[in-house]
Backbone as ProteinMPNN parsed JSONL, in Angstrom:
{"seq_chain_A": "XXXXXXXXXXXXXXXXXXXXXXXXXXXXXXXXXXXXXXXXXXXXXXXXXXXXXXXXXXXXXXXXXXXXXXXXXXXXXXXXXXXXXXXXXXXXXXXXXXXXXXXXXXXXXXXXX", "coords_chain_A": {"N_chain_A": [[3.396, 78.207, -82.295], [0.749, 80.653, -82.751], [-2.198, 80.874, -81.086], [-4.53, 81.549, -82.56], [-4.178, 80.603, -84.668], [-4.785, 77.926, -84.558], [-5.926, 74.532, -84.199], [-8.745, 73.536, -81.822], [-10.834, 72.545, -80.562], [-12.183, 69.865, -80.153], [-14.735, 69.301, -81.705], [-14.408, 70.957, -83.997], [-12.631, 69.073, -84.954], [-13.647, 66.768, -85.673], [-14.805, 67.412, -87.339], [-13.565, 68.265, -89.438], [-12.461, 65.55, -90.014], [-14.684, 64.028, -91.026], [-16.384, 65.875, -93.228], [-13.908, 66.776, -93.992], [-11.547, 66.387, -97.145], [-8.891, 63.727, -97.6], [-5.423, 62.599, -97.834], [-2.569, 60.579, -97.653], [0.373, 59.595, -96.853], [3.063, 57.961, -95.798], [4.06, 58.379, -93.262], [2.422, 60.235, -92.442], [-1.217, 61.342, -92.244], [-3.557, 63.73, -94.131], [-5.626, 65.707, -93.124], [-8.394, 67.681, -94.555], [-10.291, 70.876, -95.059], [-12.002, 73.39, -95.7], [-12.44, 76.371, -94.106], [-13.433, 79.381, -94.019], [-12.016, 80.97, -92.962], [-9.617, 83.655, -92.931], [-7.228, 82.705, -92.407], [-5.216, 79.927, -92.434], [-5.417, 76.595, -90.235], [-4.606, 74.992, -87.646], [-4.257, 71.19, -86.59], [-3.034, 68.373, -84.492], [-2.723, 65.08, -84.238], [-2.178, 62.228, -82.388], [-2.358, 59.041, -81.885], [-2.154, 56.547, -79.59], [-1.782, 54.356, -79.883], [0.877, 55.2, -81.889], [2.77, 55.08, -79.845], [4.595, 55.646, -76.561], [3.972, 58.196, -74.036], [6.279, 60.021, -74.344], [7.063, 59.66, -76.825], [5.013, 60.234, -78.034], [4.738, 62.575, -78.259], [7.181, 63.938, -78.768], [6.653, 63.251, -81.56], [4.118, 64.557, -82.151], [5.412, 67.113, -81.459], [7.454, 67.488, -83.938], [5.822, 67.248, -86.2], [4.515, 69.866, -85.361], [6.793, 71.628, -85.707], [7.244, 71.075, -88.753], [5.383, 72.137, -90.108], [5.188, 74.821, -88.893], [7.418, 75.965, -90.314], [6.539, 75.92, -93.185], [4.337, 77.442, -92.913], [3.782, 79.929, -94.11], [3.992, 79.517, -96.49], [1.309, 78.102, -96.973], [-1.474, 77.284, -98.117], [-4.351, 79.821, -97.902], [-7.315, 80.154, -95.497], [-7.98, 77.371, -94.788], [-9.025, 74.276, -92.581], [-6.713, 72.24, -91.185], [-5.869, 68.351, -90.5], [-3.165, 66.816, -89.105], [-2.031, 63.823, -88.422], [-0.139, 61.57, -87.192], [1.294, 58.374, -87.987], [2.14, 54.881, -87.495], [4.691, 53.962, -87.907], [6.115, 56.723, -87.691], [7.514, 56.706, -85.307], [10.288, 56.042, -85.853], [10.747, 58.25, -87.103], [12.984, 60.752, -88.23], [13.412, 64.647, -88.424], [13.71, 65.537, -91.081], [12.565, 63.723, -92.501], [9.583, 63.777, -91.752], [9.922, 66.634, -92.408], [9.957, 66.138, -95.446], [7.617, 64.423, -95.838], [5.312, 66.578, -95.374], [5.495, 68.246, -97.015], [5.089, 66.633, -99.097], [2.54, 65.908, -98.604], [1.169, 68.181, -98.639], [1.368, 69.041, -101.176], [0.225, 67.378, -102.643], [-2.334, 67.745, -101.731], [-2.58, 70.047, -102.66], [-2.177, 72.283, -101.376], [0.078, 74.071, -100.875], [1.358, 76.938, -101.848], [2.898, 78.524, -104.429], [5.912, 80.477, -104.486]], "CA_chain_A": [[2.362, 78.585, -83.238], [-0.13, 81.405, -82.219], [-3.365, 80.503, -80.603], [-5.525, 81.772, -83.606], [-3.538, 78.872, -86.701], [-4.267, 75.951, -83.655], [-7.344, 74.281, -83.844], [-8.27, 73.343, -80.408], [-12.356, 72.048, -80.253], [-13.108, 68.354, -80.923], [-16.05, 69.6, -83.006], [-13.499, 71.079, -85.332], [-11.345, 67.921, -85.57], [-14.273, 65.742, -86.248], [-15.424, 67.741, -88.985], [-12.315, 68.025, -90.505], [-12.469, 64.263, -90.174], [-15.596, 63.482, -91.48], [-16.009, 66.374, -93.589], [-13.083, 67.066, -95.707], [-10.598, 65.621, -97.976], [-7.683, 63.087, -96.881], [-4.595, 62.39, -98.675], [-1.891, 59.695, -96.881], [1.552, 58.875, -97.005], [4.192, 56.535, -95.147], [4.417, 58.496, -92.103], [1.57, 61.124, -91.741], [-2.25, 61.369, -93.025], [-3.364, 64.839, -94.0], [-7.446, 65.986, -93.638], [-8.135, 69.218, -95.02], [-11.467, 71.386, -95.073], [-12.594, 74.644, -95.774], [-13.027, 76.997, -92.718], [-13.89, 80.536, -94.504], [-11.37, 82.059, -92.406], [-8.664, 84.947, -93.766], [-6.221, 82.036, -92.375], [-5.942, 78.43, -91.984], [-5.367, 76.717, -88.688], [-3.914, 73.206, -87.644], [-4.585, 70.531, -85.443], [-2.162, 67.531, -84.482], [-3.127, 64.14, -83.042], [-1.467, 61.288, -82.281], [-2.653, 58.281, -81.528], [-1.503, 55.792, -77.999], [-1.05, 53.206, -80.598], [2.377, 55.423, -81.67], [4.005, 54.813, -78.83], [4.22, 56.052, -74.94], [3.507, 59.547, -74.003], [7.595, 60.328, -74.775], [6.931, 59.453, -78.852], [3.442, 60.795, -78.892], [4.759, 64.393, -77.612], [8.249, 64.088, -79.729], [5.999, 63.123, -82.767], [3.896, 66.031, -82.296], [6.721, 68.651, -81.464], [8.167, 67.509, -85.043], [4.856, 67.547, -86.82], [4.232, 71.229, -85.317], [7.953, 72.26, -86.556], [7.345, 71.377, -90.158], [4.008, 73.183, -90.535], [5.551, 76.336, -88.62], [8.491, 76.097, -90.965], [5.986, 75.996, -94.247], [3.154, 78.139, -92.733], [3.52, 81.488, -95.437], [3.62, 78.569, -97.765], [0.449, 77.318, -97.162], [-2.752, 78.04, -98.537], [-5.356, 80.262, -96.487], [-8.793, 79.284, -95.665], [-8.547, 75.982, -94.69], [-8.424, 73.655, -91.225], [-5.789, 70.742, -91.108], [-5.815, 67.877, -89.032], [-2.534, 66.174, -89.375], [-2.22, 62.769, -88.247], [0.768, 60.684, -87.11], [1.234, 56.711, -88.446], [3.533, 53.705, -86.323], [6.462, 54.618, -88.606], [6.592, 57.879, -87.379], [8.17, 56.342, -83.866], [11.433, 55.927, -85.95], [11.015, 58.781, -88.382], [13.436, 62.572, -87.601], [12.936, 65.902, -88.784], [14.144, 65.638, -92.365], [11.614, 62.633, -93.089], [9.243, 64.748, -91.566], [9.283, 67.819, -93.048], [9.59, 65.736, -96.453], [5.702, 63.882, -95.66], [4.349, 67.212, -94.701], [5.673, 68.797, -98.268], [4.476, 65.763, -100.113], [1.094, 66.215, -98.121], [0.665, 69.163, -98.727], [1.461, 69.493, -102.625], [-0.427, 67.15, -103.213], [-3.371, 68.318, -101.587], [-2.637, 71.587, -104.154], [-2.804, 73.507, -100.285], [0.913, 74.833, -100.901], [1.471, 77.975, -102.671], [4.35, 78.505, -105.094], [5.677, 81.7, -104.703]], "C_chain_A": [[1.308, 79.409, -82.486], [-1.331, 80.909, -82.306], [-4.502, 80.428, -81.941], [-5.051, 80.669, -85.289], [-3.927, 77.49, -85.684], [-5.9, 75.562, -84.113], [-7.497, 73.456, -82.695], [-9.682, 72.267, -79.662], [-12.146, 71.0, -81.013], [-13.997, 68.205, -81.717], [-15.264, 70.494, -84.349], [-12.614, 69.945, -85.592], [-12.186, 67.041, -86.195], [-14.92, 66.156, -87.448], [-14.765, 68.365, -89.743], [-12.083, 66.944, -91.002], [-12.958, 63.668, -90.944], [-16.334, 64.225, -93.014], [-15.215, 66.614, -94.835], [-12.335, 65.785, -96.324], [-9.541, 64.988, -97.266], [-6.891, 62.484, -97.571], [-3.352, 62.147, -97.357], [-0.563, 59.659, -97.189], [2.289, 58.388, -95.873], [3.758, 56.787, -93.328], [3.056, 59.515, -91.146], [-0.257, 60.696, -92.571], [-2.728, 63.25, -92.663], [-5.012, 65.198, -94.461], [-7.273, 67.412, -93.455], [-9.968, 69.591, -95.168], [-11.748, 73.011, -94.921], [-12.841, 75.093, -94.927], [-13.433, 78.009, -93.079], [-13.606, 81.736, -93.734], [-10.387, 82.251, -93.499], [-7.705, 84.039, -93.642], [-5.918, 80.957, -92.213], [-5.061, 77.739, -90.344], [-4.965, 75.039, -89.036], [-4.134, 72.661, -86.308], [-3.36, 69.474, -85.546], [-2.677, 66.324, -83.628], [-2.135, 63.052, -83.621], [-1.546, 60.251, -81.671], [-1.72, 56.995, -80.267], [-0.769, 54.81, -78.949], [0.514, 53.504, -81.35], [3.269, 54.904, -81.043], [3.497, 55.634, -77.349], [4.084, 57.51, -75.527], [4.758, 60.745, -74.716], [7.517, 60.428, -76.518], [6.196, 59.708, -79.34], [3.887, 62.498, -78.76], [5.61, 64.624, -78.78], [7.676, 64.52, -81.279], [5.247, 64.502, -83.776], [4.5, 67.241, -82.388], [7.274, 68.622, -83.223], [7.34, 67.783, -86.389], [4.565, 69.489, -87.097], [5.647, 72.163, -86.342], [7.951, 72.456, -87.987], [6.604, 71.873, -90.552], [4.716, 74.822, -90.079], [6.436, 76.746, -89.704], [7.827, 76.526, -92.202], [4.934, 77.039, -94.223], [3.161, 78.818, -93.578], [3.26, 80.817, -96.306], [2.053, 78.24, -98.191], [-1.103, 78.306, -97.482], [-3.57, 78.476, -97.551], [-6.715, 80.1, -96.733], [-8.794, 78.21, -95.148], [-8.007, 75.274, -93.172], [-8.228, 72.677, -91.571], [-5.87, 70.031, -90.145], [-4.715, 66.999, -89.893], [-1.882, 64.735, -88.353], [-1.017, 61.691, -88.462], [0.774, 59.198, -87.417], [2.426, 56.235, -87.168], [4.448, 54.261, -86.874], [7.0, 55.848, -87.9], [7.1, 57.706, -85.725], [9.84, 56.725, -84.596], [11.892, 57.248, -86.875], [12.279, 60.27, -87.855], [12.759, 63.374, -88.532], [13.099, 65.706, -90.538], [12.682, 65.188, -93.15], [10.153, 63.353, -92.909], [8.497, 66.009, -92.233], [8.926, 67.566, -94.976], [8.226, 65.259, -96.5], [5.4, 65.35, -95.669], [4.229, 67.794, -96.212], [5.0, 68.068, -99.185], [3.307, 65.69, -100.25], [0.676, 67.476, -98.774], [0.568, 69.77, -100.194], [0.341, 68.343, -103.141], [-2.219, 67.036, -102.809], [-3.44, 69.512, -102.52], [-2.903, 72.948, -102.743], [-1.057, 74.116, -100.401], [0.939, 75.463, -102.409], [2.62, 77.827, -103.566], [4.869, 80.324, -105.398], [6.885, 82.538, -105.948]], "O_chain_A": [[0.901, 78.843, -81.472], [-1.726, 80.48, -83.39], [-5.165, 79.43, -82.224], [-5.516, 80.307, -86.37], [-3.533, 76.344, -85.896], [-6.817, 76.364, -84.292], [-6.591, 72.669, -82.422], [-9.623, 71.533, -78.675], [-11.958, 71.018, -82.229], [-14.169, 67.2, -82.408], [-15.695, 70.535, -85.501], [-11.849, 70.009, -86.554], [-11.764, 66.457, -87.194], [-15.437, 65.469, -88.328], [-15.223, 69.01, -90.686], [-11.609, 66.858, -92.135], [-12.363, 62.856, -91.653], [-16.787, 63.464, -93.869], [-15.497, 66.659, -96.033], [-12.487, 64.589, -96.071], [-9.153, 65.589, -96.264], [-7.447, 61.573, -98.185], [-3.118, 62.937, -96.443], [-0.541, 59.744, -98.417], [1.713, 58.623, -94.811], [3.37, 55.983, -92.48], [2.787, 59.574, -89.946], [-0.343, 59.783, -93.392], [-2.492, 63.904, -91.648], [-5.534, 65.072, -95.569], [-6.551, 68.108, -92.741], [-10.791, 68.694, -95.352], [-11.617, 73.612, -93.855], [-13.725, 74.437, -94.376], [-14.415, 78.106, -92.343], [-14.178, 82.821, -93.629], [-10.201, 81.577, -94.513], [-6.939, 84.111, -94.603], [-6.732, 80.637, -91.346], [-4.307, 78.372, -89.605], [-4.987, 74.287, -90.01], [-4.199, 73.269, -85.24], [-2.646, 69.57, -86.545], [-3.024, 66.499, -82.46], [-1.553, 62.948, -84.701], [-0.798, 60.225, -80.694], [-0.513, 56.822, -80.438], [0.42, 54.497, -78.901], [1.314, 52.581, -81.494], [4.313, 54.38, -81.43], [2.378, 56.089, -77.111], [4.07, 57.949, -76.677], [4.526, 61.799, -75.309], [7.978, 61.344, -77.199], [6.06, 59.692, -80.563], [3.227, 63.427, -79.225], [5.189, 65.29, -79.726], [7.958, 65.499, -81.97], [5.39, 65.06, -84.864], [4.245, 68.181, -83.141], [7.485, 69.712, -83.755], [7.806, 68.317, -87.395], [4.46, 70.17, -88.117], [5.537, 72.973, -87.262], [8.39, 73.458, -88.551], [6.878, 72.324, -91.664], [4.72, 75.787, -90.843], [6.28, 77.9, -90.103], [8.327, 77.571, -92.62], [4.574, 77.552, -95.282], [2.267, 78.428, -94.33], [2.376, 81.171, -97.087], [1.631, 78.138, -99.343], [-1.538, 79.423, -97.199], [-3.683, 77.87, -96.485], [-7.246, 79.944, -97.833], [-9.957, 77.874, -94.925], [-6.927, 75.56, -92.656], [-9.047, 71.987, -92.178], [-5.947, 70.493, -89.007], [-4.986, 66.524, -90.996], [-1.131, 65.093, -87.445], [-0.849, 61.065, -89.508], [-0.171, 58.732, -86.781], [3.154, 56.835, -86.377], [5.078, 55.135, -86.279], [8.182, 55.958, -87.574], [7.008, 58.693, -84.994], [10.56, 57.545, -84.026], [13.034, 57.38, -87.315], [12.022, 60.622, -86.703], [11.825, 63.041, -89.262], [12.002, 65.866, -91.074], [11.972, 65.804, -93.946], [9.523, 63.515, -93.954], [7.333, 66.321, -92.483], [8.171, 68.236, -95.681], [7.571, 65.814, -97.383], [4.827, 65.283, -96.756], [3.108, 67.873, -96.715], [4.34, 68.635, -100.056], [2.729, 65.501, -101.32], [-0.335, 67.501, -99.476], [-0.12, 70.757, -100.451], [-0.358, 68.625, -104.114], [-3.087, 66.423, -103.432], [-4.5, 69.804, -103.073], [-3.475, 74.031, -102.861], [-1.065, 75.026, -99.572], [0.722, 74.989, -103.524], [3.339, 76.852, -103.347], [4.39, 81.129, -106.196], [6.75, 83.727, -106.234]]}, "name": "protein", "num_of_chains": 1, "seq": "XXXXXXXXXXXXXXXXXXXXXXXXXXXXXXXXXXXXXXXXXXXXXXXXXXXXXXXXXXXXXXXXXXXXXXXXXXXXXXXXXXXXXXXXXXXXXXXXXXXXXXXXXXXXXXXXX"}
């Protein structure tokens, strides 16, 4: 994902946090907020309580995949912070890219083209 869609400052994650909107399911949680850029941008965390450093990286690598995969999809303007659960130790790609779709429609941040 190119430098300019990442979000990368702790003062943008916490006020995505605190901030915007948050809409949950099984495996991910999905905070959303207005940035009043031309494009929107993404963050990924993953908490110790996941798992070791091996299931927090994996987690993330699979997180990043289904956003890259949807990106044209997604609405512009806005910074994401998407947010791994325990489940997501056992979850693959499929399960995955299904949460991120479910997240994301029903935030109303994917397009329909």
């Amino acid at each position: 994902m190119e430098k300019r869609y990442r979000l990368r400052k702790n003062a943008d994650f916490q006020r995505v946090r605190h901030k915007g909107q948050s809409w949950a399911c099984r495996l991910l949680v999905l905070s959303a907020d207005p940035n009043g850029l031309e494009h929107s941008r993404f963050g990924f965390s993953v908490s110790k309580r996941v798992g070791n450093a091996i299931v927090r990286n994996r987690a993330k690598r699979l997180m990043r995949e289904a956003i890259r995969q949807r990106q044209n999809q997604v609405s512009s303007g806005w910074d994401m912070v998407w947010i791994a659960r325990r489940p997501m130790r056992e979850a693959d790609y499929s399960a995955v890219e299904r949460a991120v779709e479910e997240l994301l429609w029903r935030a109303r941040l994917l397009q329909i083209s």
